[in-house]
N, C-alpha and C positions, 0 to 999 in steps of 0.2 A: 390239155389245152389244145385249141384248136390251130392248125396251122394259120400265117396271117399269108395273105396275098395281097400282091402288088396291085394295084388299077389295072396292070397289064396283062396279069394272070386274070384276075376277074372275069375282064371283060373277051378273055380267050375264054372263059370255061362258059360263059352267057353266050359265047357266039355273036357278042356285042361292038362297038367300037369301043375307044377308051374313053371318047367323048362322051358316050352315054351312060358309062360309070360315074366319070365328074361327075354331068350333071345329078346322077342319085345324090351322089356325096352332098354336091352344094346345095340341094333342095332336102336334102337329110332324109331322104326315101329310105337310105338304107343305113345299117347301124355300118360304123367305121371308127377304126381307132390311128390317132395321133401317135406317130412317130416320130418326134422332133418336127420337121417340117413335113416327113412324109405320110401317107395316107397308105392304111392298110386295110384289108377287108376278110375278116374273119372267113374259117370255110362256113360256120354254122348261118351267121346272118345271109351270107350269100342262099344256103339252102332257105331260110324263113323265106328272104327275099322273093324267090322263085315259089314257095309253098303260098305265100302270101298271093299271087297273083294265079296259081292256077285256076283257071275255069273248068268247072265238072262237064260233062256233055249233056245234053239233053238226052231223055228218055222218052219211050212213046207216051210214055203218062202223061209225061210235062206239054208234051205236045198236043196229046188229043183229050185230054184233060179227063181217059179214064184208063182204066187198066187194059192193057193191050191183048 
């Protein structure tokens, strides 16, 4: 099982505030689990999280729309 982190860990390992964990949570961007009243963030969703959002680079193909 994956370790759970705090909003505070989270948003330390995202290089984030913790504001802008909340807000994932309260907009359910990201998956989180219920702890009584507190909020915890899987390591794995944290990784989809950030899998989910990376942008690939462009290549010269993409750019000059032939083979370089």
């Amino acid at each position: 099982m994956d370790q759970l982190l705090t909003v505070q860990q989270a948003a330390a390992r995202l290089n984030t505030s913790v504001r802008f964990v909340r807000r994932l949570v309260a907009e359910r961007r990201i998956e989180f689990v219920k702890v009584g009243r507190h909020v915890r963030i899987s390591e794995s969703a944290l990784t989809a999280f950030v899998v989910a959002g990376t942008v690939a680079p462009l290549t010269a193909h993409d750019i000059t729309g032939r083979a370089a």
